[in-house]
C-alpha positions in Angstrom: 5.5 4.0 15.1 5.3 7.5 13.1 6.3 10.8 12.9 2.9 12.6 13.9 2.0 13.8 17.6 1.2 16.7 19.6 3.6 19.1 20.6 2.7 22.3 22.7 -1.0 21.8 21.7 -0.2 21.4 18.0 -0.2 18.7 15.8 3.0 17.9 14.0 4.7 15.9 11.5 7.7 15.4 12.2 9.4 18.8 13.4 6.6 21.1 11.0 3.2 22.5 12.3 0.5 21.1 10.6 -1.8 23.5 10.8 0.9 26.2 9.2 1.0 23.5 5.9 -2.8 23.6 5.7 -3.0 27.3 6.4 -0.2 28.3 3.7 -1.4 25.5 1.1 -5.0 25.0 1.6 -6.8 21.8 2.0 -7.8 19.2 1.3 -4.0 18.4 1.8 -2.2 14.6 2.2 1.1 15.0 4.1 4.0 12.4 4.3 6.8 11.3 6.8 9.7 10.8 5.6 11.1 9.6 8.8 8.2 7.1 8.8 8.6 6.0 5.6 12.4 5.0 6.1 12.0 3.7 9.5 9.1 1.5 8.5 11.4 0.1 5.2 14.3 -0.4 7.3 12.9 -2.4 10.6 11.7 -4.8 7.9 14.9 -4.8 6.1 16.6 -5.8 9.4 13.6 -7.9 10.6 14.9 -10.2 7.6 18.5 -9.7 7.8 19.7 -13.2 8.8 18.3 -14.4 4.8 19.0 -13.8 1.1 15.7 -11.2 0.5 14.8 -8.0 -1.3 11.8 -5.7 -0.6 10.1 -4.6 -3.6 7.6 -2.0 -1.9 4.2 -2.2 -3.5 3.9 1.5 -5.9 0.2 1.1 -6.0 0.1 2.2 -2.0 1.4 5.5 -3.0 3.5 6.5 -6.6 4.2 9.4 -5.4 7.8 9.9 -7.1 9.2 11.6 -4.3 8.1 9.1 -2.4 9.4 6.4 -5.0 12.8 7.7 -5.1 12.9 7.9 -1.4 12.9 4.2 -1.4 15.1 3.8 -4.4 18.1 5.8 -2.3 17.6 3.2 0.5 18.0 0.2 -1.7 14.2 -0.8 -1.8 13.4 -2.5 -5.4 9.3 -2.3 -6.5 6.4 -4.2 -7.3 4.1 -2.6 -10.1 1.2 -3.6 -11.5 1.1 -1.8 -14.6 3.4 0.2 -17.1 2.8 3.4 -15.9 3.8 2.4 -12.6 7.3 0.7 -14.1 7.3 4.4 -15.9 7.1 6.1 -12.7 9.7 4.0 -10.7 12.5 4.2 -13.6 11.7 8.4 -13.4 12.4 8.4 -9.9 16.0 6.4 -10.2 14.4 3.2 -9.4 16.3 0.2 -11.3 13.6 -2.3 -13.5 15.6 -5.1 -12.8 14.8 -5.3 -9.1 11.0 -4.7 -10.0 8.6 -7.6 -10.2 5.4 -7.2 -12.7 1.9 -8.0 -11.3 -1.5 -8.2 -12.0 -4.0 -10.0 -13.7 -4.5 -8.2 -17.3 -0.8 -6.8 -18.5 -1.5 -5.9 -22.2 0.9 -6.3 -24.6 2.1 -2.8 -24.8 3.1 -3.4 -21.0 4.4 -6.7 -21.5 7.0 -5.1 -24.8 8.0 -2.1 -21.9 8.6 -4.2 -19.5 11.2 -6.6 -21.7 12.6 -3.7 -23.2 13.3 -2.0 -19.6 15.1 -5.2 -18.3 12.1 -6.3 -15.7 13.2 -9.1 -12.8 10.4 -10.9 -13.5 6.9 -11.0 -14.8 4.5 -12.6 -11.7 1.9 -14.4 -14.1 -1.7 -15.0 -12.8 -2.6 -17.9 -15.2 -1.4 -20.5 -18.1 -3.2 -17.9 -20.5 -1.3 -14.9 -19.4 1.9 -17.1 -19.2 1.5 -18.2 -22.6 0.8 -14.9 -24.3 4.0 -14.1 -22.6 5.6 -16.3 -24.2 4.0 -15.2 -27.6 5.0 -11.7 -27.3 8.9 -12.2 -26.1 9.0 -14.5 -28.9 8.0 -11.9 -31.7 10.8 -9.4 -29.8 13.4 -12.4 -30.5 13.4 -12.0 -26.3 13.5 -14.4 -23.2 10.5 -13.1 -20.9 12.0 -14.0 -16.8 8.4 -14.8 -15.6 7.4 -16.7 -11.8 3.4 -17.7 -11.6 1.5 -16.4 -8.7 -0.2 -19.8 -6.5 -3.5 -19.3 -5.3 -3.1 -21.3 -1.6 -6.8 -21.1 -0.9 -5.5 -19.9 2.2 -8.5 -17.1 4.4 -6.5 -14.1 5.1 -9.2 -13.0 7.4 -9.6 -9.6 6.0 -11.9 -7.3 3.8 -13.2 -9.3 1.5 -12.4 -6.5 -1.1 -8.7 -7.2 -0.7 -8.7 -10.9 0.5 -7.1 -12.2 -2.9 -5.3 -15.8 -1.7 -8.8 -18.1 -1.5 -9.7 -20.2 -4.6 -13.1 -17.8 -5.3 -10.2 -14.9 -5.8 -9.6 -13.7 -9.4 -5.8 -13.9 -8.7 -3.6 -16.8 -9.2 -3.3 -20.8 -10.3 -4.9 -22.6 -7.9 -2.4 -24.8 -5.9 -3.7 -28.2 -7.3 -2.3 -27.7 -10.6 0.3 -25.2 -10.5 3.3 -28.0 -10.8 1.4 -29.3 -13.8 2.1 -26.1 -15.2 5.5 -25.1 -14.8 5.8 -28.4 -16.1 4.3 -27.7 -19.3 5.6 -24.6 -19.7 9.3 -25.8 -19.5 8.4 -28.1 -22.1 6.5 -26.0 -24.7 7.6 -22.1 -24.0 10.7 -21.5 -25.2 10.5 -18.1 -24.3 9.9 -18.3 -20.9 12.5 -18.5 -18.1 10.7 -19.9 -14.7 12.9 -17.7 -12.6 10.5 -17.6 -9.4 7.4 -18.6 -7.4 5.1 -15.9 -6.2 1.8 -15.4 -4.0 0.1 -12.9 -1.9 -3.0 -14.1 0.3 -4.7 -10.2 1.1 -3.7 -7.0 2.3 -4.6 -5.5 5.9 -3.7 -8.8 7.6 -3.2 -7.8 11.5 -2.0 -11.2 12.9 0.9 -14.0 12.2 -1.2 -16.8 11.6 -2.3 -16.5 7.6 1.3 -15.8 6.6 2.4 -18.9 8.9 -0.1 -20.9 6.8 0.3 -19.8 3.9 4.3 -20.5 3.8 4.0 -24.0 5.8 1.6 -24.9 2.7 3.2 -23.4 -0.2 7.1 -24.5 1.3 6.6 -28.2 -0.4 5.8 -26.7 -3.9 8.6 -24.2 -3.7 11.3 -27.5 -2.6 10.0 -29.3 -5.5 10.0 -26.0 -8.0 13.7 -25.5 -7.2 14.4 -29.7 -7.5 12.9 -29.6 -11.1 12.7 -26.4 -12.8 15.8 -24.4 -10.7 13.4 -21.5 -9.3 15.9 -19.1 -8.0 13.6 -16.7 -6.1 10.1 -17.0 -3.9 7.9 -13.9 -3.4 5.7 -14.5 -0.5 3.9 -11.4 -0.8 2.6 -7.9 1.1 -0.2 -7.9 3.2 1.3 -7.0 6.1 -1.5 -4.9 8.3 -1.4 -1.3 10.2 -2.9 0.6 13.1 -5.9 2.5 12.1 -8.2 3.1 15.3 -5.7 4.2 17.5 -3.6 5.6 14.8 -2.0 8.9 16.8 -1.3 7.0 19.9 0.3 3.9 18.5 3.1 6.6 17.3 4.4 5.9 20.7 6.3 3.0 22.0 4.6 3.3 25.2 0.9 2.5 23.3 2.6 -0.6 22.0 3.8 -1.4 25.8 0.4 -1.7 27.1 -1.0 -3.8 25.3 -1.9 -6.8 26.3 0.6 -9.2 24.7 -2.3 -11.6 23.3 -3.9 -8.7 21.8 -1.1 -6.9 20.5 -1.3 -6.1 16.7 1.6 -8.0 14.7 4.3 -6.1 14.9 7.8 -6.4 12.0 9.7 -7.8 14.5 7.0 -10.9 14.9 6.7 -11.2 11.5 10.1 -12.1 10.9 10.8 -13.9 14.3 8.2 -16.1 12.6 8.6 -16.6 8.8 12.8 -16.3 8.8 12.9 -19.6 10.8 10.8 -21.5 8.4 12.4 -19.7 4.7 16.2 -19.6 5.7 17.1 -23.3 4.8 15.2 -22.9 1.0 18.2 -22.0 -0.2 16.6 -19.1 -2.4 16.0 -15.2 -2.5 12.9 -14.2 -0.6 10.9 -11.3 -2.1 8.3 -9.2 0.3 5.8 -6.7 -1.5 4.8 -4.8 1.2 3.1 -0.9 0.4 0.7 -0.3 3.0 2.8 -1.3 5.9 5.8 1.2 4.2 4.0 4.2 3.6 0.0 3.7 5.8 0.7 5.5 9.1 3.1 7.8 6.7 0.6 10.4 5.4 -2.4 12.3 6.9 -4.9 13.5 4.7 -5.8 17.7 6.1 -9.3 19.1 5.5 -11.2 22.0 6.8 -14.6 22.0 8.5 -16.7 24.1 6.5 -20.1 24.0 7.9 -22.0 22.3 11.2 -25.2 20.4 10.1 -27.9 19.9 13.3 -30.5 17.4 11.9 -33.1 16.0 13.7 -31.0 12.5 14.1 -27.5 13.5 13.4 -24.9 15.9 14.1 -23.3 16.5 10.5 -19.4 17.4 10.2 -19.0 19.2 6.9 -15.2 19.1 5.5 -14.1 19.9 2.3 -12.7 17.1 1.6 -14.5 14.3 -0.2 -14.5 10.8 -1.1 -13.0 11.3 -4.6 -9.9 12.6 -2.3 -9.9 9.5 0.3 -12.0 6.4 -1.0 -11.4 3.9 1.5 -14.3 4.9 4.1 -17.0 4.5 0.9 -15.8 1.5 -0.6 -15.2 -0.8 2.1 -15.5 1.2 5.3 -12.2 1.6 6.1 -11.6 3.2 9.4 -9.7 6.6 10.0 -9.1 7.9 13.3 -10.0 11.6 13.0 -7.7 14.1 15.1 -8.2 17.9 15.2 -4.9 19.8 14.6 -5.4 22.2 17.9 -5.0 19.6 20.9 -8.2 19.3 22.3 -8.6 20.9 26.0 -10.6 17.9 27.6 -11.8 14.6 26.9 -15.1 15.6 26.3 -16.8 14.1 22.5 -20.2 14.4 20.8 -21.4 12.3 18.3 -21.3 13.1 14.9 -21.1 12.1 11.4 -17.8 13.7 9.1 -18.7 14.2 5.6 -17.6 15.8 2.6 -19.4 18.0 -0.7 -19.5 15.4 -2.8 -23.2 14.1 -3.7 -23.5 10.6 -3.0 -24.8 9.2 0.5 -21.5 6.9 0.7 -19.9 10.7 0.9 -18.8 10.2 4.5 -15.1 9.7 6.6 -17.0 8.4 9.8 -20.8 8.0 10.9 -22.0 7.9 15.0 -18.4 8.3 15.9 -17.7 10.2 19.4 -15.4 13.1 17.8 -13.8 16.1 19.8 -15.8 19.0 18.9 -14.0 20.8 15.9 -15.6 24.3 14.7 -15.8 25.7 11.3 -13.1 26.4 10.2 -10.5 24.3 12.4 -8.8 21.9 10.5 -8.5 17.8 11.4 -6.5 15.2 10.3 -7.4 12.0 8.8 -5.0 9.5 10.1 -3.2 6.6 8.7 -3.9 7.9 5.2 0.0 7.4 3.3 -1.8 4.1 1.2 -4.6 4.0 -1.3 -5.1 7.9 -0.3 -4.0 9.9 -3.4 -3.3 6.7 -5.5 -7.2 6.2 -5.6 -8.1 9.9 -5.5 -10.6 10.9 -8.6 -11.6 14.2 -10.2 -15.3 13.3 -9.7 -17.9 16.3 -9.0 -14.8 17.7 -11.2 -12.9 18.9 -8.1 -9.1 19.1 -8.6 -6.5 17.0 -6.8 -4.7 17.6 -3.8 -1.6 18.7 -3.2 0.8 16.6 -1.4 3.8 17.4 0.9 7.0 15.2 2.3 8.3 16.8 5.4 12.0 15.1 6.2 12.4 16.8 9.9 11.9 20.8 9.6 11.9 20.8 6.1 8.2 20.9 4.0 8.2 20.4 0.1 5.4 20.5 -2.4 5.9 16.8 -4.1 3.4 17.4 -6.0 0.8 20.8 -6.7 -2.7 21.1 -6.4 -4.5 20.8 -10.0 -6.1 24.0 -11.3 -9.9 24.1 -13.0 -8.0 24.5 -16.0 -6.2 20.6 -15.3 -9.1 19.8 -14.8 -9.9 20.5 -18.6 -6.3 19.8 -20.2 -6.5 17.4 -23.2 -10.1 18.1 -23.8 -11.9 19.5 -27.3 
């Protein structure tokens, strides 16, 4: 569910207008739930009540401080993937020693921030990584709280862009030899404490049945890591999916209702009914890493139509906003359910193509899709558009960022203004 629907022919977010936010502050324009955003961490939170866990939410779905500190006043800790992210979570009150440290290439400038902050734990991707680790906490005279991240070879059945748990991935020992491992490396790293287990299999997974496989394979190896080495924690990763085509609607409960229970999309509630059973015995703290699933159906990104385009094949939506402020349709054609902000009068579509001012072909939000038939100048929303939105948003064609807004019931505030030509330029000769 989300905060976003129709009310007396309007669309809102949460108790504000939309179309007053994009009239008073322009667009291109990404908007945030707050509600959502809570709700979403919290049905999770309960979902695994009945074990030992902590959520780090993933900051590279949206770093958004306000967002950040949000989720630090409901307890949530974070999962970062760089040291500007670990920066931005300590700025927003977030506490570094309920963040975890990803990613495949941590330099050792990150690596010396991280120790000196007090990180949880390093999650190393190989025996190079962990041993450079090693180096570097030994030269600060520090001991460097590290878990390796298993590759399971285990098909998320998603993008193959963000598939990341199958042995061609860059991310991760594979499964064969990860014991091997730990068993050097409580042999010859002194400066290493093996404090966890960690793995993630993809992101955008919309059923049970990877994450059931996944755990049912990797359970052994975590028994046999707590038996020898005394791993206190296991991270079993994000990934969990969202609603993208029928974003608006599956705000509702009702949506949810009728559908067909063997279709339904996984839902929180499954997910834990499902995993809880087979962690709670481990006897160890259960870390989740989820971002997309937190803040996705969170945020709409607002644009203008600026022009109507009648070619000889297509029907050409012109908006102003562009890939370099929403990515996902150009790099792996990710889907966004496309809502005008004036609820439309009838049912009736045409088929069109919604694209932005940016010059590359790949410039587009949706192609052939049977859209209500927005005008110049009416604004439409791009739904489901809280993760890898702004995050991945670029300055390319030199056009400034967007502003974004977090509206907490009848209350709008600018988390962060729109860049200026002259941002554009700051810092340069």
């Amino acid at each position: 569910m989300h905060g976003f629907s129709y009310k007396n022919g309007s669309l809102y977010c949460e108790d504000v207008d939309l179309a007053t936010l994009a009239i008073e502050h322009g667009t291109p324009l990404y908007v945030y739930s707050a509600g959502t955003i809570i709700d979403h961490y919290s049905r999770l939170d309960a979902a695994l009540g009945s074990i030992d866990h902590e959520i780090a939410y993933a900051v590279k779905a949206n770093s958004n401080l306000s967002v950040l500190r949000l989720l630090a006043t409901h307890g949530a800790g974070f999962d970062i993937v760089s040291g500007g992210e670990l920066f931005r979570v300590i700025k927003a009150g977030g506490d570094p020693a309920h963040c975890t440290f990803a990613g495949v290439g941590k330099t050792r400038d990150e690596i010396v921030y991280a120790l000196e902050q007090g990180i949880y734990s390093f999650n190393v991707e190989s025996e190079e990584e962990l041993r450079y680790l090693d180096q570097v906490a030994g030269e600060l005279g520090m001991i460097a709280p590290a878990a390796v991240r298993v590759n399971p070879n285990v098909d998320a059945h998603t993008h193959k862009y963000i598939s990341t748990g199958k042995s061609e991935n860059k991310f991760g020992v594979d499964f064969t030899t990860i014991l091997d491992l730990y068993e050097r490396a409580s042999k010859e790293l002194k400066n290493i404490k093996l404090r966890g287990l960690q793995m993630h299999i993809g992101s955008q997974l919309t059923s049970i049945a990877p994450f059931i496989e996944a755990v049912e394979k990797v359970t052994p190896l975590v028994v046999e890591l707590k038996a020898r080495h005394g791993i206190e924690f296991w991270s079993i990763g994000g990934g969990i999916g969202i609603i993208y085509k029928h974003s608006l609607e599956s705000g509702s409960i009702n949506w949810w209702e009728k559908q067909p229970i063997d279709e339904r999309p996984l839902t929180i509630e499954r997910y834990g009914k499902e995993l809880v059973p087979r962690l709670k015995d481990l006897g160890l703290k259960i870390l989740l890493e989820p971002g997309r699933y937190v803040v996705g159906n969170a945020g709409v990104l607002l644009t203008k139509c600026l022009y109507e385009k009648r070619g000889s094949a297509k029907i050409f939506k012109i908006v102003d906003a562009g890939m370099n402020d929403l990515i996902r349709p150009a790099l792996y054609e990710g889907h966004h359910e496309i809502v005008p902000l004036a609820e439309p009068a009838t049912g009736e579509r045409v088929k069109v193509d919604v694209v932005g001012p940016i010059c590359e072909s790949g410039d587009f939000f949706c192609q052939d899709r049977p859209l209500p038939d927005f005008q110049p100048g009416e604004y439409v929303a791009l739904m489901s558009a809280g993760a890898y939105g702004f995050v991945m948003a670029s300055n390319y064609n030199s056009r400034p960022l967007p502003a974004e807004i977090l509206v907490e019931g009848a209350t709008a505030t600018v988390v962060r203004k729109r860049q200026t030509l002259e941002d554009l330029i700051d810092g340069e000769l």
